[in-house]
Every structure is written in structure tokens, then in C-alpha cells.
C-alpha positions as CSV (number, residue, x, y, z in Angstrom):
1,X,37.5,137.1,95.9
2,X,33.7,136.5,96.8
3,X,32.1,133.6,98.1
4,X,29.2,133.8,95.4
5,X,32.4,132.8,92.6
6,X,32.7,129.5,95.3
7,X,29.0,128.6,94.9
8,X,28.3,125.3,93.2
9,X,28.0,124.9,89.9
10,X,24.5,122.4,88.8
11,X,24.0,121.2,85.1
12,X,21.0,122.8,83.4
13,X,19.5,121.6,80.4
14,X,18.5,123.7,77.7
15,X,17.5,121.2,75.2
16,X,18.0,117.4,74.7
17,X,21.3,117.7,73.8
18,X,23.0,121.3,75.2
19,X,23.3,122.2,79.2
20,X,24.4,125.0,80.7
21,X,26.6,125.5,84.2
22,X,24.6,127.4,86.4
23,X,24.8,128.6,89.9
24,X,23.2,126.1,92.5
25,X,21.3,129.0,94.1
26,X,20.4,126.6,96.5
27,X,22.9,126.6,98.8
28,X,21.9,130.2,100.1
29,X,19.1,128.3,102.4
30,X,22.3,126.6,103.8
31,X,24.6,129.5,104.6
32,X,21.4,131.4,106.4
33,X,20.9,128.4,108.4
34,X,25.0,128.6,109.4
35,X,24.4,132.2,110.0
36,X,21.8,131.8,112.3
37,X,23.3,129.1,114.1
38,X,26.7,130.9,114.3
39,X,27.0,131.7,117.8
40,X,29.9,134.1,117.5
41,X,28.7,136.5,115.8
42,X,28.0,140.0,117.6
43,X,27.2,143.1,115.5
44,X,28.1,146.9,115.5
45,X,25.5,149.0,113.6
46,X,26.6,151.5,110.9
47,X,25.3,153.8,108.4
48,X,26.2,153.7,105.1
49,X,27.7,157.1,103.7
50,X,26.5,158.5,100.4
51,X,28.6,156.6,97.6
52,X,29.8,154.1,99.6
53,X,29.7,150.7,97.8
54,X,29.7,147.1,99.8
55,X,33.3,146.7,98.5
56,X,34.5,150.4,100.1
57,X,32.4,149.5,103.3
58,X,34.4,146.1,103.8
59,X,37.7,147.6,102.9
60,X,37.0,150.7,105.1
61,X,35.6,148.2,108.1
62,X,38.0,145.1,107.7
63,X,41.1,146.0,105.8
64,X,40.2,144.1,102.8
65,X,37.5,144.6,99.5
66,X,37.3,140.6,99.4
67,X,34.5,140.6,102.4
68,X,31.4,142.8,100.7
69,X,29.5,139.5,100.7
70,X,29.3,139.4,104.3
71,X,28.0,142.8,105.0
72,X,25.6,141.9,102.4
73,X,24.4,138.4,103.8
74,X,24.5,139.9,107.2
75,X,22.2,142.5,106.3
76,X,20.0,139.8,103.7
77,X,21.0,142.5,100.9
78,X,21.4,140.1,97.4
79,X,20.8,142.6,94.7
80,X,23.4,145.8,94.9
81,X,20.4,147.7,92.9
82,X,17.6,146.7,95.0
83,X,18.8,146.3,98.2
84,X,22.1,148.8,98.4
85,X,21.0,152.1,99.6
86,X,21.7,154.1,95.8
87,X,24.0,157.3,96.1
88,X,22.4,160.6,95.4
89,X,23.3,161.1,92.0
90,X,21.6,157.3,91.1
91,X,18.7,158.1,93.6
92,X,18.0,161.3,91.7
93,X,18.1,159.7,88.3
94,X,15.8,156.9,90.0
95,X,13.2,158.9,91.0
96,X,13.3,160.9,87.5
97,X,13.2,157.5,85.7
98,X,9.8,156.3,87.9
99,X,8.2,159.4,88.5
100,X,9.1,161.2,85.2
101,X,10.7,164.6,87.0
102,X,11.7,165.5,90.4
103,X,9.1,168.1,90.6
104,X,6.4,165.2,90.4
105,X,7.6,163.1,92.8
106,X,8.1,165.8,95.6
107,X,4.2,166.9,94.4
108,X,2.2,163.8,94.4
109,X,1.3,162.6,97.7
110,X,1.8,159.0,98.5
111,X,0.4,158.7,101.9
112,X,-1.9,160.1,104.6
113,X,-1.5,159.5,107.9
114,X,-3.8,160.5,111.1
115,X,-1.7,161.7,114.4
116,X,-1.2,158.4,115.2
117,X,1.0,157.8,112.3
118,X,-1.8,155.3,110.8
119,X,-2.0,155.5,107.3
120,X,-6.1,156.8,106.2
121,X,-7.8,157.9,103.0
122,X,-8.0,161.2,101.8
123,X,-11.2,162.2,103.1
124,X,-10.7,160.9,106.4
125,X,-7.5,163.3,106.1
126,X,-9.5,166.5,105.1
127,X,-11.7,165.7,108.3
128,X,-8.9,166.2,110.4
129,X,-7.3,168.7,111.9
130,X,-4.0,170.6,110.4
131,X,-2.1,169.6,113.7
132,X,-3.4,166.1,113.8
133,X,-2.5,165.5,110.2
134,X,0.3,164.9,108.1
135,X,1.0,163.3,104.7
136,X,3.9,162.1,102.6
137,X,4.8,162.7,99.3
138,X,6.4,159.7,96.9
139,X,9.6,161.3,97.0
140,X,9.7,161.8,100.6
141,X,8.3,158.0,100.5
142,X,11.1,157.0,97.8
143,X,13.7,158.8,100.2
144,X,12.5,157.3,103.3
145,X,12.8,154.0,101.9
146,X,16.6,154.8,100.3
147,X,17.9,156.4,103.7
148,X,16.4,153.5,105.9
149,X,18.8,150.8,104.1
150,X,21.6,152.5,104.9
151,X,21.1,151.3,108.5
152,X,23.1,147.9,108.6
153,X,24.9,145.9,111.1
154,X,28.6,145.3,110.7
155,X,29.5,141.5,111.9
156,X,32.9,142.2,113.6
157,X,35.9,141.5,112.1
158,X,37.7,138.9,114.7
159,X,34.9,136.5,113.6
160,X,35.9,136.8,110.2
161,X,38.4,134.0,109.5
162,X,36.1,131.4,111.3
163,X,32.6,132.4,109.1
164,X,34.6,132.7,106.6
165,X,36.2,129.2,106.4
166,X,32.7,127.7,107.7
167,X,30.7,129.5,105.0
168,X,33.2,127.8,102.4
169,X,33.0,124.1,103.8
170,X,29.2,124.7,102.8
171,X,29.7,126.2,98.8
172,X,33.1,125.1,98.0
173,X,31.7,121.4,95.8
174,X,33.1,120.5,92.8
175,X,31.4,121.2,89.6
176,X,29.0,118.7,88.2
């Protein structure tokens, strides 16, 4: 079970006479403070392989499903969409959704760059030489970005039981 179904529970009013149980969202300033004063911790970095999900990833790393939140935190990942590197099949259909077609995205440049890697204009591009100049389409962009959050670190596992138990001390309240 996640530590997110452990988070505190605030009353939230709606109107003057209805409220609603919500996550105390809160309580995530808390458990980054704990993580970055937990001294324990030592990390092994590891790439993410298309289709892996945080759930597969923890099970595959430390034996059990039940830890995807730490790999998450660890890596300040909070949204699976946004943050999780997306498997080819969703990356495709992401880029076909934004751009409209494949075929658009790997022709529209997004950037232009000077030898240097510095990003410039277009006409300071055409100024340059062929060798000193390169430029990036969105889809190359767009896959840059995807491939570059598969790079995470892995806390390892023999600190596990100790986070674990600290982490809860800081959500586990009772409900208000």
C-alpha cells in the first residue's frame, strides 16, 4: 500500500453546510525536509526501461510493488503523466496529440544552437557555418526531454524499513 493512502485527511468546506475530506497536501513540505535530513540514504542510478512503470521498477529493485512512492519522491516525480518517462507507444500518441502527426514534429524545428551548444535565432544560424551549426527539431526536443527522465536514482533497499517507518510517523494522523 502507498504512503499517499496514509496522508492526512483536512475538512474542506464546500458550502455553509457540506465539507469534503481532502488530502492535507501539506505534509509533502514535511517528508522533503525528512528526506533531506535523512542521513542514510545513498543512491544507485538507473534508467528506466521502455514500459516500465514505478510499481514494476520497485518490485523489480526491492522485491515488493508497495515502494513506487519512494522512487517517485526520491526522484521529486508526483504526477505518473508528467513526470514518468511515457513508454513508446504513449510517447508516440503524445507527440501525435500536440503536434498533430509525427511527420510535423520531426519537421518543425524547435531550436538553434551555435557550436557552443548556445541556443540563437535563426538568422544568426544561417550566418554560420554548416559545421558550427546545428538545430533541433520538436520531436527530437520532445524525445530529449522523455529519454532524460528515465535517468533516476534508486535509494537502496537496506534503508528501506527505517524511511519507511520515519516517513509514516510524519502522515499517519487521524482524520479530522
Amino acid at each position: 500500500m502507498s504512503i499517499f493512502t496514509h496522508y492526512p485527511k483536512v475538512r474542506y468546506k464546500i458550502d455553509d453546510h457540506n465539507y469534503l475530506k481532502a488530502i492535507d497536501i501539506t505534509v509533502v513540505s514535511k517528508i522533503k525536509e525528512f528526506l533531506k535530513n535523512f542521513k542514510k540514504i545513498s543512491y544507485t542510478p538507473y534508467v528506466i526501461k521502455d514500459g516500465e512503470t514505478p510499481d514494476f521498477v520497485s518490485y523489480k529493485l526491492y522485491g515488493s510493488p508497495e515502494y513506487d512512492w519512494v522512487i517517485m519522491l526520491t526522484n521529486n516525480m508526483y504526477s505518473i503523466y508528467d513526470d514518468w518517462p511515457k513508454d513508446s507507444e504513449e510517447f508516440r500518441n503524445y507527440i501525435i496529440e500536440k503536434y498533430g502527426s509525427l511527420e510535423t514534429a520531426m519537421n518543425t524545428t524547435k531550436y538553434y544552437y551555435d557550436s557552443l551548444g548556445n541556443i540563437i535565432d535563426v538568422i544568426e544560424w544561417t550566418q554560420l557555418s554548416s559545421s558550427n551549426r546545428r538545430s533541433e527539431t520538436t520531436y527530437e526536443w520532445e524525445l530529449r526531454k522523455n529519454t532524460n527522465k528515465s535517468k533516476i536514482k534508486i535509494m537502496q533497499k537496506s534503508v528501506l524499513g527505517e524511511l519507511d517507518a520515519g516517513l509514516k510517523n510524519i502522515v499517519l494522523k487521524p482524520i479530522v
